[in-house]
MITIGU-717653 format. One line per 8 residues: number of its first residue (from 1); their letters; for each residue y, x, z of N, C-alpha, C. Coordinates in nm, 3 decimals. Each point is the difference from the previous one (the first is absolute). Layout:
BEGIN
NUM	a	Y X Z Y X Z Y X Z ~ ...
END
This chain:
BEGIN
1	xxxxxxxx	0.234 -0.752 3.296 0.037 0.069 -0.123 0.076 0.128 0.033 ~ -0.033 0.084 -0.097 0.047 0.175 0.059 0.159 -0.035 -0.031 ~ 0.060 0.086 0.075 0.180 0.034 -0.048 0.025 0.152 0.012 ~ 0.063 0.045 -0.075 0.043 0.137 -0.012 0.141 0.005 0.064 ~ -0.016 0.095 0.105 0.128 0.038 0.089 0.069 0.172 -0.026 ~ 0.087 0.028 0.101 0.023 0.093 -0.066 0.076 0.070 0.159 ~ 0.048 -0.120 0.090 0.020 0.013 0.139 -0.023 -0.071 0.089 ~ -0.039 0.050 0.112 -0.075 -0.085 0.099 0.101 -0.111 0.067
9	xxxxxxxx	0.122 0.023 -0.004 0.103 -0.055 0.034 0.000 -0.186 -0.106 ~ -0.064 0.014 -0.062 -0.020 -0.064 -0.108 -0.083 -0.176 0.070 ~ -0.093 0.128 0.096 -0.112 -0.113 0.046 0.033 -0.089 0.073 ~ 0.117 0.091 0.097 0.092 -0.038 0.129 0.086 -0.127 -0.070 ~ 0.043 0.018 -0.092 0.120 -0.078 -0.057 -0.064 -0.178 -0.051 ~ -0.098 0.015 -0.074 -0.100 -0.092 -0.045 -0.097 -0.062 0.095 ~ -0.091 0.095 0.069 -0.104 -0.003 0.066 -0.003 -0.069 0.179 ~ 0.095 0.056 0.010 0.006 -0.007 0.176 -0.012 -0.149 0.064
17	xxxxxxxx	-0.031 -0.126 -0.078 -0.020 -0.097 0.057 -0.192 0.025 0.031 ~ -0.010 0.071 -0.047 -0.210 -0.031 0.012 -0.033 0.179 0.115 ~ 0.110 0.009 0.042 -0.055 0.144 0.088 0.020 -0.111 0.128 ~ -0.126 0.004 0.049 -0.012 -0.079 0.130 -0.149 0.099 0.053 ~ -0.039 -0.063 0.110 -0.082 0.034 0.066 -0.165 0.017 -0.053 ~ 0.001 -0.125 -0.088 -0.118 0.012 -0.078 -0.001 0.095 -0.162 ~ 0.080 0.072 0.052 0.016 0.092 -0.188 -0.022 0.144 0.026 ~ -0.063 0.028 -0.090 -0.039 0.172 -0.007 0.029 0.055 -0.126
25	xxxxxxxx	0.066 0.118 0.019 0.053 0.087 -0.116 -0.133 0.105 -0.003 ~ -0.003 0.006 -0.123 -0.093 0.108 -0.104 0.093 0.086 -0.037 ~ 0.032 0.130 0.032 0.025 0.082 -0.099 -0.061 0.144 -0.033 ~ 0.001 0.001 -0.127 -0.093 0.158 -0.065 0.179 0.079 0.035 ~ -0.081 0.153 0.060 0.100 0.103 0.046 0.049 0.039 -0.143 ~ -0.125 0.097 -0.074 0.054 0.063 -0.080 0.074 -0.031 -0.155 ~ 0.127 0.007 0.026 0.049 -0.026 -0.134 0.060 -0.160 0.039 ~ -0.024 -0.049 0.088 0.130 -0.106 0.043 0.069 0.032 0.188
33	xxxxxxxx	-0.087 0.039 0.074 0.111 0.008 0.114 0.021 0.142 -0.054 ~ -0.079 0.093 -0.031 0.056 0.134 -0.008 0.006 0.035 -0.190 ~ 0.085 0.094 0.036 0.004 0.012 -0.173 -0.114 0.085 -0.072 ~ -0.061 -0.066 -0.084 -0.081 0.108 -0.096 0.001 0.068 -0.034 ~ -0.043 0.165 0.032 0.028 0.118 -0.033 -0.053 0.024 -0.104 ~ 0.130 0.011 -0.108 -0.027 0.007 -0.138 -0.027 0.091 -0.058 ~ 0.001 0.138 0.055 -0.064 0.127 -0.025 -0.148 0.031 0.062 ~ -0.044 -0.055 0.124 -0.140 -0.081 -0.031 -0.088 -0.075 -0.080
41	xxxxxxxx	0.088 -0.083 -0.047 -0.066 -0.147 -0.058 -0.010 0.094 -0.152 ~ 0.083 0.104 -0.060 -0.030 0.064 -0.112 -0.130 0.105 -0.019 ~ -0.047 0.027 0.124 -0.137 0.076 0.008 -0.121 -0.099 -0.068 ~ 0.002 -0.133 0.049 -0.068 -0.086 0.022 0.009 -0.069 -0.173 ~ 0.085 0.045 -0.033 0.056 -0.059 -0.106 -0.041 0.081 -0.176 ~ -0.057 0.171 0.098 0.012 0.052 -0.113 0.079 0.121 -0.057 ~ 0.099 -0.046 0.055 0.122 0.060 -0.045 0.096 0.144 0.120 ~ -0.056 0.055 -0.090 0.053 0.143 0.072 -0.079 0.078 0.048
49	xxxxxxxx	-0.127 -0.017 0.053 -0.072 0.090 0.063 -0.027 0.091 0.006 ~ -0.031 0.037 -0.151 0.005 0.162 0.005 0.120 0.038 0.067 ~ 0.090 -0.027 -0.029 0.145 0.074 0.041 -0.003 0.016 0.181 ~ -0.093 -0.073 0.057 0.022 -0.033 0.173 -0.106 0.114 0.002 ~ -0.092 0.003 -0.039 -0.120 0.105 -0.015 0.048 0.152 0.002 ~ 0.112 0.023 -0.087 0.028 0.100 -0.087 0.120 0.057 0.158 ~ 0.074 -0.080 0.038 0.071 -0.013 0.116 -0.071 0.067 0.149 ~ -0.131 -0.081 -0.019 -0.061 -0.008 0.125 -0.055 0.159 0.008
57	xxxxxxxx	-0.038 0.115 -0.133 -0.046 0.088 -0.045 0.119 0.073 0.021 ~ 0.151 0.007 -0.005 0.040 0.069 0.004 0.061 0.034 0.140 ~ -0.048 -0.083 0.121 0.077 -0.042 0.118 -0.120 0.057 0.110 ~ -0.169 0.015 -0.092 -0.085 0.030 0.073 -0.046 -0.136 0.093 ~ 0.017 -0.070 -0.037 -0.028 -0.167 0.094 -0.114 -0.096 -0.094 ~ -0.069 -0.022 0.044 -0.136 -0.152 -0.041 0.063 -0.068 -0.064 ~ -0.004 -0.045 -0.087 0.036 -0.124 -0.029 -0.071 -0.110 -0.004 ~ -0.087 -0.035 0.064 -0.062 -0.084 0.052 0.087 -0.061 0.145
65	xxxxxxxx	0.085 0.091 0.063 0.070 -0.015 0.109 0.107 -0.029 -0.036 ~ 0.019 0.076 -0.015 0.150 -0.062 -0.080 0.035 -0.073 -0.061 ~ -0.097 -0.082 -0.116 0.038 -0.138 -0.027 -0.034 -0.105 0.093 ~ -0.071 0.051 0.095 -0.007 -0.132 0.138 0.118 0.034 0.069 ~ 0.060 0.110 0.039 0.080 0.005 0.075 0.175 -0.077 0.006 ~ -0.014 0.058 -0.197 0.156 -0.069 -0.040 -0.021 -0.144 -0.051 ~ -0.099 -0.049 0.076 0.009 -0.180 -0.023 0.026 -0.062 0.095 ~ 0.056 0.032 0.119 0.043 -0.014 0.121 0.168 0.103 0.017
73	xxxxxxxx	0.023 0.105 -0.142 0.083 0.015 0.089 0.158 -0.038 -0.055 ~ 0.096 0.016 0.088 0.116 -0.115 -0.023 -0.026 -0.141 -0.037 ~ -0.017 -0.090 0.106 -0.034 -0.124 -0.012 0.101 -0.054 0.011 ~ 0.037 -0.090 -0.072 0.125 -0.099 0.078 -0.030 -0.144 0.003 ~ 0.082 -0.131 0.032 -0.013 -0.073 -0.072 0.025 -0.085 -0.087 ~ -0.069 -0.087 -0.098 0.059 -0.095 -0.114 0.131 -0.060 0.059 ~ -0.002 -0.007 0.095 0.141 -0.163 -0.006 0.005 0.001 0.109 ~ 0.132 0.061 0.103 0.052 -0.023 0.156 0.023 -0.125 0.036
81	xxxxxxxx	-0.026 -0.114 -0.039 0.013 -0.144 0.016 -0.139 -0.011 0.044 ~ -0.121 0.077 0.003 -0.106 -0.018 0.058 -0.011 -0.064 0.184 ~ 0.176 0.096 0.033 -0.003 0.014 0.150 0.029 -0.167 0.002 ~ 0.066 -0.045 -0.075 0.034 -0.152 0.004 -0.089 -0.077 0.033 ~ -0.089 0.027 -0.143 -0.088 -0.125 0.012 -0.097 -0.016 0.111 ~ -0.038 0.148 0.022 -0.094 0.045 0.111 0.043 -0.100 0.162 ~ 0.158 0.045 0.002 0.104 -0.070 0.153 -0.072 -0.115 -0.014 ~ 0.044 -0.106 -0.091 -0.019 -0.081 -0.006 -0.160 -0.071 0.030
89	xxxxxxxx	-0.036 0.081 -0.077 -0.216 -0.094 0.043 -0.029 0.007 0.120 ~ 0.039 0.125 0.056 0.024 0.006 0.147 0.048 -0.140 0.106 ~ 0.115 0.014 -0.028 0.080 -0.122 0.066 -0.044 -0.056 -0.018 ~ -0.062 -0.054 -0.075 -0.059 -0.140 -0.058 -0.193 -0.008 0.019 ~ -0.033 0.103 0.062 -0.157 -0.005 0.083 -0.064 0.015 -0.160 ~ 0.039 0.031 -0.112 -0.107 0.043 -0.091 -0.052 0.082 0.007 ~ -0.097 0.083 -0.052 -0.112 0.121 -0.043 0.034 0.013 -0.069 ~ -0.079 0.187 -0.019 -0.019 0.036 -0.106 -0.087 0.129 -0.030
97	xxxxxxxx	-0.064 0.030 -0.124 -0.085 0.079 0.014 -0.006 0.120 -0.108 ~ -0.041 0.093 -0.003 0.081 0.124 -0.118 -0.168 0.008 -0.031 ~ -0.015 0.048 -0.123 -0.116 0.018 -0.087 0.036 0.097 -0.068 ~ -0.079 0.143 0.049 -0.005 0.097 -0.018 -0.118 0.052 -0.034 ~ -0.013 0.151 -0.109 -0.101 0.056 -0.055 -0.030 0.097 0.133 ~ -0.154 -0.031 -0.016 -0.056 0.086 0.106 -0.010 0.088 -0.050 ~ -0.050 0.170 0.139 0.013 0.085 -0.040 -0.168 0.054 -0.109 ~ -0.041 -0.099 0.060 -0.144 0.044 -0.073 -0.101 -0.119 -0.071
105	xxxxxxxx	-0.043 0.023 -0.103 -0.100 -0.105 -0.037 -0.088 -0.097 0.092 ~ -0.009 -0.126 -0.029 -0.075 -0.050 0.069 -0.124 -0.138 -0.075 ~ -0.116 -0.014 -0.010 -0.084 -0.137 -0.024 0.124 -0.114 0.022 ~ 0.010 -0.043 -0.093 0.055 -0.153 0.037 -0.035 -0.045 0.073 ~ -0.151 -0.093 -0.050 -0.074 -0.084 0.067 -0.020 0.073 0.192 ~ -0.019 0.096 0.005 0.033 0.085 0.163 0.122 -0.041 0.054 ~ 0.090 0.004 -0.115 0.159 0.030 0.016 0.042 -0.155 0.144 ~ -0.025 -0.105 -0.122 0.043 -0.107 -0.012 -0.066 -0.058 0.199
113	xxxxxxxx	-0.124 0.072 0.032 -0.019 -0.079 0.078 0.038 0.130 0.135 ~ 0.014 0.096 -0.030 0.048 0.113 0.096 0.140 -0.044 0.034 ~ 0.003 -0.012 0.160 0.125 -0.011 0.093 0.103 0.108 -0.013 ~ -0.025 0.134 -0.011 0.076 0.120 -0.044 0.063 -0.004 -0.129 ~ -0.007 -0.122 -0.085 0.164 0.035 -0.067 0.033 -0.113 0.018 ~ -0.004 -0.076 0.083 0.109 -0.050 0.047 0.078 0.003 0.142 ~ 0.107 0.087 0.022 0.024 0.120 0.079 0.155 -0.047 0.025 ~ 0.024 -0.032 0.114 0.174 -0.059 0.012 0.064 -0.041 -0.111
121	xxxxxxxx	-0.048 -0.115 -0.004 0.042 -0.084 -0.139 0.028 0.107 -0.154 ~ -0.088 0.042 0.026 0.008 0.119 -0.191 -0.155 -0.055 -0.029 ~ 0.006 0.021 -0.146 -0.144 -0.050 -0.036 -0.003 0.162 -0.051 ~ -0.081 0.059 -0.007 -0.046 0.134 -0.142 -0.090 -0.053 -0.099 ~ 0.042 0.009 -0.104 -0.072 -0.084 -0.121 -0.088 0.061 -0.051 ~ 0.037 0.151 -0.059 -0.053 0.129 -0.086 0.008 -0.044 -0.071 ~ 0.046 -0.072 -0.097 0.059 0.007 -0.142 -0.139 -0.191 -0.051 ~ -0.004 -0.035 0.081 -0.078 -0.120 0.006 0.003 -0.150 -0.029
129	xxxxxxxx	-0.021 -0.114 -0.028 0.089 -0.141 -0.031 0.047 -0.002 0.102 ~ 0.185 -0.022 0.058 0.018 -0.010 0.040 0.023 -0.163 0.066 ~ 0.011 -0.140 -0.016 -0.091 -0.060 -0.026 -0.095 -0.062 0.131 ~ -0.078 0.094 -0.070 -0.181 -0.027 0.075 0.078 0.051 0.168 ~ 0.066 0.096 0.051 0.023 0.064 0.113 0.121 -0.087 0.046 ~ 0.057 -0.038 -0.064 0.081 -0.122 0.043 -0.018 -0.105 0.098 ~ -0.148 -0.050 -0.066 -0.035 -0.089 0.006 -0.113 -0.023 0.137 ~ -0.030 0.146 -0.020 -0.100 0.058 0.147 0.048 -0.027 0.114
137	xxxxxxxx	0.137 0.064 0.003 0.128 0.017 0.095 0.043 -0.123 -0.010 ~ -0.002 -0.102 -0.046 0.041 -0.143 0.087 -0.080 -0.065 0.042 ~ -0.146 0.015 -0.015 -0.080 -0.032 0.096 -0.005 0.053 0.088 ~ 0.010 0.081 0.083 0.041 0.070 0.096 0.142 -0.063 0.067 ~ 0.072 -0.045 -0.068 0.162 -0.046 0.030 -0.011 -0.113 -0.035 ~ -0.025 -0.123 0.046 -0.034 -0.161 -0.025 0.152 -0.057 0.010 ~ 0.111 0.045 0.063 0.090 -0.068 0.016 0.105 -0.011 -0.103 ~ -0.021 0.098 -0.115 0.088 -0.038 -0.161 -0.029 -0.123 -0.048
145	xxxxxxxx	0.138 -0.029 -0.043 -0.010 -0.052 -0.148 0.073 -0.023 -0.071 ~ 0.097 0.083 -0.036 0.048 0.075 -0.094 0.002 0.132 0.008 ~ -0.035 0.085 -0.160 -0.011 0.134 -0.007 0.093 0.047 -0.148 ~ 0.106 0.081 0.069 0.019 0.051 -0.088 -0.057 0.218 -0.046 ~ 0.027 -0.025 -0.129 -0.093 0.092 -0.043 0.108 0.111 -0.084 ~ 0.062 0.123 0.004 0.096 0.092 -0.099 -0.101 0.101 -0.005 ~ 0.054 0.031 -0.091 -0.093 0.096 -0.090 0.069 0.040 -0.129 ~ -0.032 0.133 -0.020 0.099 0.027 -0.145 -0.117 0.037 -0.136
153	xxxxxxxx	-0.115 -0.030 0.008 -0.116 -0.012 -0.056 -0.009 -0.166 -0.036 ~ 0.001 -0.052 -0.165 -0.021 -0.105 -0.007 -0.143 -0.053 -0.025 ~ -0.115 0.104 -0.004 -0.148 0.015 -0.004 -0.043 -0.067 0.178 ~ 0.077 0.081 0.083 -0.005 -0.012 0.187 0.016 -0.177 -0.012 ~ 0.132 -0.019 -0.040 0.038 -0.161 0.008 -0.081 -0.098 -0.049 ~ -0.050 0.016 -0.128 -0.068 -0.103 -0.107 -0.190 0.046 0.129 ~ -0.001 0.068 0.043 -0.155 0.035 0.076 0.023 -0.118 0.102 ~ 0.087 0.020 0.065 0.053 -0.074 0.144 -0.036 -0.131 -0.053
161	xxxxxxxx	0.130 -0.055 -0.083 -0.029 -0.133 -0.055 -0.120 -0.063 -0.033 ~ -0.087 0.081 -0.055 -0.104 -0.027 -0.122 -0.079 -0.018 0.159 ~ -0.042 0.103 0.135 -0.032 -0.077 0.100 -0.019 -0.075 0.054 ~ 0.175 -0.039 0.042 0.021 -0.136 0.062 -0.014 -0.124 -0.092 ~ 0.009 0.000 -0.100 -0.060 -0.114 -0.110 -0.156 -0.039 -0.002 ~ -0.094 0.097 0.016 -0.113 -0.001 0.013 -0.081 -0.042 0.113 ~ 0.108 0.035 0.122 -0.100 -0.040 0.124 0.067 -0.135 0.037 ~ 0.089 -0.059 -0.034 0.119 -0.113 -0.005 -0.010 -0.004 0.162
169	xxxxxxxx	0.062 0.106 0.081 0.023 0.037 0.126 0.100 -0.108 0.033 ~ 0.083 -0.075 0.113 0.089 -0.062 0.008 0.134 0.069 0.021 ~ 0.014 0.092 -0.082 0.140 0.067 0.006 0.094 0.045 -0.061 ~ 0.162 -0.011 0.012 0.084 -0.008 -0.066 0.052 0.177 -0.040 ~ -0.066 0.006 -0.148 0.035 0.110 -0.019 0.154 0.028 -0.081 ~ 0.040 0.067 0.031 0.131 0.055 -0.077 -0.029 0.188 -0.059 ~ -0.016 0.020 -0.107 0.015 0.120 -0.051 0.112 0.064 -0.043 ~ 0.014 0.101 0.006 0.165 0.052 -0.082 -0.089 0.187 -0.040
177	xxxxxxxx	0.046 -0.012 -0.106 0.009 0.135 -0.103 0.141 0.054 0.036 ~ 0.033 0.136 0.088 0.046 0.033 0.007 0.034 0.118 -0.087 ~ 0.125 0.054 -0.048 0.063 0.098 -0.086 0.095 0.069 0.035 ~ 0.005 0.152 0.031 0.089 -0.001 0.026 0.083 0.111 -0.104 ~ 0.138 -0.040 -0.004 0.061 -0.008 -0.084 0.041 0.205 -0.022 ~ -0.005 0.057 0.128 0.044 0.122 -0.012 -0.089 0.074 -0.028 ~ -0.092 0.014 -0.112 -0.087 0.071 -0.056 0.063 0.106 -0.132 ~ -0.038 0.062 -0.024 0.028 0.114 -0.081 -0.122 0.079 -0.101
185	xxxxxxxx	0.036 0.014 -0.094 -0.107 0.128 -0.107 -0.025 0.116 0.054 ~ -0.125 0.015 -0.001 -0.042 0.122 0.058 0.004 0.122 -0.097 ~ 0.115 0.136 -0.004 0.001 0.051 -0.104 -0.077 0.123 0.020 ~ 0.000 0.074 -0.031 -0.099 0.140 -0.013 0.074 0.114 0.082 ~ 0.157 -0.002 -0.006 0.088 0.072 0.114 0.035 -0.062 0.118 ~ -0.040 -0.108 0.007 0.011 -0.068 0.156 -0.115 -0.017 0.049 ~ -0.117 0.017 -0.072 -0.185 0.016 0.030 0.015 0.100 0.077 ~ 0.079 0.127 -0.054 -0.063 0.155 0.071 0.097 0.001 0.089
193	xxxxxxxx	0.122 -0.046 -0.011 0.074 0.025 0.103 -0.039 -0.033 0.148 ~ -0.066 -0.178 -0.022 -0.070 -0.033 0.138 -0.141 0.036 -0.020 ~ -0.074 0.054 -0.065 -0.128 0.022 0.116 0.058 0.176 0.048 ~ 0.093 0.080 -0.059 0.049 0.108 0.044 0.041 -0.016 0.159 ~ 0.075 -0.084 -0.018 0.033 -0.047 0.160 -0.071 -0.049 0.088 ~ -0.127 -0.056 -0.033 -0.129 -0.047 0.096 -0.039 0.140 0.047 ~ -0.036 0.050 -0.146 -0.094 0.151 0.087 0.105 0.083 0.074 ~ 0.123 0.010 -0.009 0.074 0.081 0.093 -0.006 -0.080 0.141
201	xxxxxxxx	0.031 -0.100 0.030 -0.008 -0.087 0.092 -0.136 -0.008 0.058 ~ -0.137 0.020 -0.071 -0.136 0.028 0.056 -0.029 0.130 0.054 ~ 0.075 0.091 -0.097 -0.013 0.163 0.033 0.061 0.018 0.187 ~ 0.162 -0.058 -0.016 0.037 0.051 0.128 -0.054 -0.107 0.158 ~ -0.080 -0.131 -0.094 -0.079 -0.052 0.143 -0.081 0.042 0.021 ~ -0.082 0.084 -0.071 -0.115 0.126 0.027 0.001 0.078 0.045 ~ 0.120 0.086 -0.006 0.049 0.109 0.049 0.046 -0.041 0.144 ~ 0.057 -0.144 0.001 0.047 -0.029 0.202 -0.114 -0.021 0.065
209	xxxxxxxx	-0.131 -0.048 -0.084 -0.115 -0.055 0.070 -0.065 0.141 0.026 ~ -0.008 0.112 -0.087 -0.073 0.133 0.050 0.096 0.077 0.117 ~ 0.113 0.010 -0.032 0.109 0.036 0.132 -0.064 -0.007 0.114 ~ 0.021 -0.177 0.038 -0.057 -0.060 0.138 -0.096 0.016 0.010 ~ -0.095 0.019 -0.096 -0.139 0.072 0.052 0.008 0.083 0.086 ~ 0.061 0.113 -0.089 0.020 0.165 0.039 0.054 0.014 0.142 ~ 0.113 -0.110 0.046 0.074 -0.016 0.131 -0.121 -0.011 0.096 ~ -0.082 -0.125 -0.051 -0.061 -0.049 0.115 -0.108 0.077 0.013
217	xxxx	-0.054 0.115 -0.103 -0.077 0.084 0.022 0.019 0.122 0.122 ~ 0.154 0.043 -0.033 0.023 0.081 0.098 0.016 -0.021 0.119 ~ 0.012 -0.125 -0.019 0.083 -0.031 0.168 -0.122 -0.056 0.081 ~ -0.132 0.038 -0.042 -0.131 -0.094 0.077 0.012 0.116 0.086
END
C-alpha cells in the first residue's frame, strides 16, 4: 500500500529493519532526489511562454535551447537526509537503482528488451510504464525480494503496483509518494527573473566555450 512521505529520513526511522542484502531501492530523480524545476515544469504547463519566447527574442537566444538548458540549471536536492538513507543501504549490502528520462525517444517494446538502458544501475524510461522496466530489470537481478519504489508521481506508483499485482511476481513491494514540502507558486516576476538568469549564465558559457576555441586556434 502507497504512503506519502515528505523525508527520506522518514524511511530510515520506520524502514531500516527490511534494508538487508536482498532489497533494492527504486528511485525516480526528477522531482524527488532532485527538486522540480518549477519554472520548467510551467513551460510544460502552459503557463508563461510567450513571456520565455518574448525573453529569448530580446537576448537574441533559441528558445528551444534555452528551455532545455534551464531544466538542468541550479539543481539541488529535495531532502539532505538522502546522504543518510543512502549510508545506510550501503552498510547494509542493499541496492539501488535511479530511473531516469532518457535523452531521446525510444520503441518500448525495443526499449524493454535493449541492454542500453539499463546502464549502472539507472533504468531510462522516456516517459514510459514505469512498472513494465522494473520488472525487466529484476529479471536480470534474481537476487531481490523486496523492492522499494519513491516517486513523486502518483500515476508512476499506482503503474508499478497495478504491475506487480498482475504478474503476482514473489515480491515484497513497498511504495511511498513522495512530497516535498519546499515548493512554491510560480509568479510571473520570478518566471522572468530565472529564465533571465539561465540565458545570462548560457550567454557567458558560450562566450568561455568560443574563447578556448580562439586560444586553441592560435596556439596550433
Amino acid at each position: 500500500m502507497m504512503r506519502q512521505i515528505s523525508f527520506f529520513s522518514e524511511l530510515v526511522r520506520e524502514y531500516k529493519q527490511f534494508f538487508q542484502k536482498d532489497t533494492i531501492f527504486f528511485f525516480d530523480i526528477e522531482g524527488t532526489i532532485l527538486k522540480t524545476n518549477i519554472y520548467h515544469e510551467a513551460l510544460y504547463q502552459q503557463k508563461y511562454n510567450d513571456i520565455l519566447k518574448s525573453i529569448c527574442e530580446k537576448y537574441e537566444e533559441n528558445y528551444l535551447y534555452i528551455s532545455r538548458y534551464g531544466r538542468f540549471f541550479n539543481r539541488n536536492l529535495t531532502d539532505k537526509s538522502i546522504y543518510t538513507l543512502l549510508h545506510i543501504l550501503k552498510k547494509n549490502q542493499s541496492d539501488i537503482c535511479i530511473l531516469t528520462f532518457a535523452k531521446y525517444s525510444f520503441d518500448r517494446e525495443k526499449s524493454l528488451k535493449d541492454k542500453k538502458i539499463y546502464f549502472n544501475n539507472q533504468i531510462w524510461t522516456s516517459g514510459n510504464n514505469k512498472g513494465e522496466f522494473i520488472l525487466e530489470f529484476l529479471k536480470r537481478k534474481k537476487n531481490f525480494k523486496k523492492i522499494f519504489f519513491i516517486d513523486d508521481k502518483i500515476e508512476h506508483i499506482e503503474n508499478v503496483e497495478n504491475i506487480f499485482n498482475i504478474q503476482k511476481k514473489n515480491y515484497e513491494l513497498f511504495t511511498f509518494l513522495y512530497k516535498n514540502l519546499n515548493i512554491f507558486e510560480v509568479t510571473k516576476e520570478s518566471f522572468i527573473s530565472f529564465w533571465t538568469s539561465v540565458i545570462m549564465h548560457y550567454k557567458e558559457k558560450q562566450k568561455r566555450k568560443y574563447n578556448n576555441k580562439k586560444i586553441d586556434f592560435y596556439e596550433q
